[in-house]
C-alpha positions in Angstrom: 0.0 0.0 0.0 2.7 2.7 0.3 3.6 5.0 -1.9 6.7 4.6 -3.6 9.2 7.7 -1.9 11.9 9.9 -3.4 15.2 11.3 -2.0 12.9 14.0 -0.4 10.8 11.7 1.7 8.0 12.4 -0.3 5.9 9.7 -2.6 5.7 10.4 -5.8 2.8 11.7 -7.3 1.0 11.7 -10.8 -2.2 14.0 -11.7 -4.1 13.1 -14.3 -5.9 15.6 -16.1 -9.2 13.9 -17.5 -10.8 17.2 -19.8 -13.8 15.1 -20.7 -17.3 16.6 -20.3 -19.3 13.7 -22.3 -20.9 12.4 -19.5 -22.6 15.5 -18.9 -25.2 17.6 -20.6 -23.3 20.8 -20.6 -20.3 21.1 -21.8 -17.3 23.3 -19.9 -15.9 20.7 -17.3 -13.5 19.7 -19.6 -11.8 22.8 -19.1 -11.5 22.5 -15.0 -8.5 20.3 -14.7 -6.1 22.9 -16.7 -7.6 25.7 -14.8 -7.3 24.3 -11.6 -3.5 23.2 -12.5 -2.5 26.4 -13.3 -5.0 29.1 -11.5 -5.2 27.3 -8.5 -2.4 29.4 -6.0 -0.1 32.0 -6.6 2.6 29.6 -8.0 -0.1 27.8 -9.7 -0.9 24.5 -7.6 1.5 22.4 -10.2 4.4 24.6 -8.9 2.9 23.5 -5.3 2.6 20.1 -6.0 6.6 19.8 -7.4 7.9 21.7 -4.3 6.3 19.2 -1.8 6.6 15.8 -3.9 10.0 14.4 -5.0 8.6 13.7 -8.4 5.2 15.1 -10.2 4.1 12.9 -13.7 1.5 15.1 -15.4 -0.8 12.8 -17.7 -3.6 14.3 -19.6 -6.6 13.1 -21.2 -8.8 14.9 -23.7 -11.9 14.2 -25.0 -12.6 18.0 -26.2 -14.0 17.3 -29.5 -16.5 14.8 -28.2 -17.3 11.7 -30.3 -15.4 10.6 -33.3 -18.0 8.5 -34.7 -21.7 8.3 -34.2 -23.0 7.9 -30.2 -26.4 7.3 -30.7 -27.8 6.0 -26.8 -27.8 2.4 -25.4 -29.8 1.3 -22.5 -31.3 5.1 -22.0 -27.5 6.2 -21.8 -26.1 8.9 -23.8 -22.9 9.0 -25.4 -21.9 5.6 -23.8 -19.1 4.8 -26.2 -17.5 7.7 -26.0 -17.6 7.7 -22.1 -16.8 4.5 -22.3 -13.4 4.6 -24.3 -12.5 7.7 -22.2 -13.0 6.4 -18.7 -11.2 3.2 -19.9 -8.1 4.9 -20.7 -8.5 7.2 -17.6 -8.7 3.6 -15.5 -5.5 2.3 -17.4 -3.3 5.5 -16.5 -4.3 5.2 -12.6 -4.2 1.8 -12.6 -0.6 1.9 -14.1 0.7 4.6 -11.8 -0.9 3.0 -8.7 1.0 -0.2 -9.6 4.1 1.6 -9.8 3.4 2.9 -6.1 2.8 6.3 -6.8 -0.3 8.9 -5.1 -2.5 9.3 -7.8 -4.7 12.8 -8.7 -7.1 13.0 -11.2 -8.7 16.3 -12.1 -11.8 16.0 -14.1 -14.2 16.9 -15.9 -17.5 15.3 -15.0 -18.3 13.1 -12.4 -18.1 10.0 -15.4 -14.3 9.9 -15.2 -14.7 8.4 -11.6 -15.2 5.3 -12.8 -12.0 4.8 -14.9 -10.4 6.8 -11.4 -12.3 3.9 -9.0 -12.3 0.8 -11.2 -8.3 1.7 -11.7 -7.7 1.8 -8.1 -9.5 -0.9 -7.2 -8.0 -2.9 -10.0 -4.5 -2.4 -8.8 -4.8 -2.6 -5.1 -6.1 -6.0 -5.7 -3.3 -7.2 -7.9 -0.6 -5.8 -5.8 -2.0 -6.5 -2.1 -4.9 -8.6 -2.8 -7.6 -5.4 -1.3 -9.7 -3.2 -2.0 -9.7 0.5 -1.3 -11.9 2.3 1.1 -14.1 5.1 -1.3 -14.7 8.3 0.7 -17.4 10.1 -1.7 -17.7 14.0 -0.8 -20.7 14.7 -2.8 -24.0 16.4 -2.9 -25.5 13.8 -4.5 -24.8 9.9 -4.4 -24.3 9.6 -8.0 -25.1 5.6 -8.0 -28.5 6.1 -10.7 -28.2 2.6 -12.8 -29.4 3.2 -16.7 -32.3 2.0 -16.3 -33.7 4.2 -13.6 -31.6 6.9 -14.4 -33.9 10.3 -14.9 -31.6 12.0 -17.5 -29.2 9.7 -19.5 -26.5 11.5 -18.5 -23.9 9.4 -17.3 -21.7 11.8 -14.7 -25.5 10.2 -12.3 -23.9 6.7 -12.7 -20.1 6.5 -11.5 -21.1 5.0 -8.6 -23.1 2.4 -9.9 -20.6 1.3 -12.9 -17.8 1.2 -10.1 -19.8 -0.9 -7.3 -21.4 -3.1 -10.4 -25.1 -2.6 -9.7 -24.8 -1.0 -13.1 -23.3 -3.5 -15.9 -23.4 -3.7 -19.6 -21.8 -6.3 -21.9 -22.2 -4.3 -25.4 -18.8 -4.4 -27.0 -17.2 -1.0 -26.8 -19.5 0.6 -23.6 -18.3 -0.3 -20.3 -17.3 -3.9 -21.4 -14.2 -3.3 -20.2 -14.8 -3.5 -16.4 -14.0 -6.8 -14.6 -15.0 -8.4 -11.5 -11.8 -7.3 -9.7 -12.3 -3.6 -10.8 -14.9 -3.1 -8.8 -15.4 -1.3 -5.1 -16.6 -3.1 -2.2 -19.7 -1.6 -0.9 -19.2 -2.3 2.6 -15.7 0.2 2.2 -17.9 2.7 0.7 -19.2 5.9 2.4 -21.0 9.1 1.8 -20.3 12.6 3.2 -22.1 15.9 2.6 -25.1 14.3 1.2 -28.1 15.8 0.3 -29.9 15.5 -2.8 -30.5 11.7 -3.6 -32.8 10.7 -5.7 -35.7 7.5 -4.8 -34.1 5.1 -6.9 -31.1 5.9 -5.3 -32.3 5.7 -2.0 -33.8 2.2 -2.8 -29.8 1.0 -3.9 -28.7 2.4 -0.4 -30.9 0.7 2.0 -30.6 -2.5 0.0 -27.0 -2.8 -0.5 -26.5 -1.3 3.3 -23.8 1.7 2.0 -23.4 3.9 4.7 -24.6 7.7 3.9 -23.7 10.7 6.4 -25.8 13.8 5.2 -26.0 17.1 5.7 -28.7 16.5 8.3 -26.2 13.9 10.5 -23.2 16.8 10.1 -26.0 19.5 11.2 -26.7 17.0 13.9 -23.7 15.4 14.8 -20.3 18.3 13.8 -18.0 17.2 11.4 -15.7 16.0 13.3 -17.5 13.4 14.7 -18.7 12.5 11.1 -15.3 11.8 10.1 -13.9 9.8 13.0 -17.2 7.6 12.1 -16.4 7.2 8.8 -13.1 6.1 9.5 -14.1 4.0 12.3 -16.2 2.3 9.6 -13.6 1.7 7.0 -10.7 0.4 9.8 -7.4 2.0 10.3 -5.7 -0.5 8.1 -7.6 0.1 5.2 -6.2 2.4 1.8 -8.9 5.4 1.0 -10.0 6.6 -2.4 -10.9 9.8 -1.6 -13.4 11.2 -4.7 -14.9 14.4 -4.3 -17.5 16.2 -6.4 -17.1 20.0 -5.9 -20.7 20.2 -5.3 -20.5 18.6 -2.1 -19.7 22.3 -0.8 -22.1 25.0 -0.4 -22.8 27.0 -3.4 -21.4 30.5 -1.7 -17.6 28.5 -2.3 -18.8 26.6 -5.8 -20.8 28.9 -7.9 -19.0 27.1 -11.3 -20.2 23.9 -11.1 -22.8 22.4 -12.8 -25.6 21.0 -10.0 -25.5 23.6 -7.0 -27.4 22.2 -4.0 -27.7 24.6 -1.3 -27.0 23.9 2.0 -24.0 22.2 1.6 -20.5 21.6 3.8 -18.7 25.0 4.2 -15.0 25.3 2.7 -14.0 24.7 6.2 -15.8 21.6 6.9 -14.7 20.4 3.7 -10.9 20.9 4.0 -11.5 19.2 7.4 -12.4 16.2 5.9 -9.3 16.1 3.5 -7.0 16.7 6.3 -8.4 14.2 8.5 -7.7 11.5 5.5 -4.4 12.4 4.8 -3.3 12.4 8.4 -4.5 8.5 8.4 -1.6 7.7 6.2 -3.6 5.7 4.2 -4.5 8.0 0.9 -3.4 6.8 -2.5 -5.8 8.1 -4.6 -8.2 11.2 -5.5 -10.8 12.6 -7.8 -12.0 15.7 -8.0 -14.6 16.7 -10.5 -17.4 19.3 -12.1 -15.4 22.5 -11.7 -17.3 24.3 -15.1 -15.0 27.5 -15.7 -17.8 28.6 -18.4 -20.6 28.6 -15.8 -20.8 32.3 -13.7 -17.7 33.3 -14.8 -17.6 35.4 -11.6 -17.4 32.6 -9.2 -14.6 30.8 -11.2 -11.7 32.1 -8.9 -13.4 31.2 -6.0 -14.3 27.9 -7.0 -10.7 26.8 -8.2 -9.8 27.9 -5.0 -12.1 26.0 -3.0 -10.9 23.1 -5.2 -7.5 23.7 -4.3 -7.7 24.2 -0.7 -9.9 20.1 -0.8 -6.5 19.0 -2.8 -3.9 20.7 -0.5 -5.7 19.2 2.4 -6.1 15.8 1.1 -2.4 15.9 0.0 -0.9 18.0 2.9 0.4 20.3 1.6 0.5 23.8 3.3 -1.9 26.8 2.3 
């Protein structure tokens, strides 16, 4: 499970830059990876990232142009094979570099690309150590709509179900790709920040018993004591995919992103929750997605920065 180190002490570290917006209906994520790479902090958070870690790969991914051939939907999905084909090659570069014993970040672009980020993960913890990660999901929403029940189509509603296989689909070329041993364990899965779920997705909750703290329980409870329970849930021992939807923060800190749910986690609550993961010791990979730069182009500054303070947190790395 660790992370392979350099001279500097540090693990090395790869970012993976998935500018893909297909899963989506609006178009505009793509661009949120290279903003919040080079907009992020004064030095630009790449410049932070290569100070901290002894090494820093930069992959990137594009999908920009959208489809090279014809789409048309499958199973009430839209664009399929072109989500497909990109979150397959976004699973092949995490799963390479986590195989290789590097921290893996992935900067997206919709909430789609977490499935090549999860399955890729998953799939390499199990070769190498014979486990599975923990997934910590820091999202309004739970994001685990199967095709069939989904309201929209839109595939950035379905990560969660591709990467826990309630959703599956053995057409050649759309999500065909995924194995059994890609695949998260639902008992290591939790939810925080919660708050806009849909009934179909409640019914895949209560069934398959995935534990859910919402907004209500952190209203209720603190965050604090939300996160030590989370933990406490997923065992010390255990490695954490930490994947985080901007939206999971109020809208006053997120105004370009594309589903604003009010009353979400403050900045401060969030950040709290990627510290608290990093100091476990046991982070080696995180997704963060749906920072729109072309949606209320006045909020964009304050939005990268809320999604840098979540990735200096998670990594810990200083303000």
């Amino acid at each position: 499970m660790a992370s392979k180190t350099t001279a500097s002490g540090n693990p090395e570290l790869t970012v993976v830059l998935a500018e893909s917006s297909a899963g989506a209906p609006r178009k505009g994520s793509e661009l949120g990876p290279d903003a919040i790479l080079q907009s992020g902090l004064q030095s630009g958070l790449l410049g932070h990232l290569q100070g901290h870690f002894g090494k820093v790969h930069v992959c990137k991914l594009s999908s920009r142009s959208g489809a090279s051939e014809e789409d048309p939907d499958y199973a009430k999905m839209k664009r399929p094979r072109t989500v497909s084909r990109t979150t397959q090659s976004i699973h092949d570069l995490v799963y390479s570099h986590i195989q290789q014993g590097r921290l893996v970040l992935t900067l997206g672009g919709d909430h789609s690309n977490a499935i090549g980020t999860l399955t890729g993960t998953t799939g390499a913890l199990h070769l190498n150590h014979g486990q599975r990660p923990a997934v910590i999901c820091v999202d309004a929403h739970v994001s685990i709509n199967t095709p069939d029940v989904s309201p929209s189509g839109n595939i950035h509603g379905m990560p969660l179900a591709f990467a826990t296989g309630l959703a599956r689909c053995q057409e050649k070329g759309i999500f065909d790709w995924i194995r059994q041993d890609h695949l998260i364990d639902m008992k290591k899965l939790v939810y925080i920040g919660t708050r806009d779920i849909d009934d179909e997705e409640k019914t895949l909750i209560e069934k398959n018993e995935i534990k859910v703290f919402g907004m209500d329980d952190i209203q209720r409870h603190g965050i604090d004591s939300i996160i030590t329970m989370a933990l406490e849930y997923i065992g010390d021992q255990t490695p954490i995919h930490l994947s985080c939807d901007i939206d999971a923060l109020d809208p006053e800190w997120t105004m370009s992103a594309g589903h604003l749910v009010p009353g979400g986690l403050s900045l401060q609550q969030g950040v709290s929750v990627a510290r608290r993961i990093h100091e476990t010791g046991n982070l080696v990979a995180m997704d963060l997605v749906e920072v729109n730069p072309t949606i209320n182009v006045d909020g964009v500054d304050q939005t990268i920065s809320s999604a840098c303070a979540l990735i200096t947190g998670a990594l810990g790395l200083s303000a």
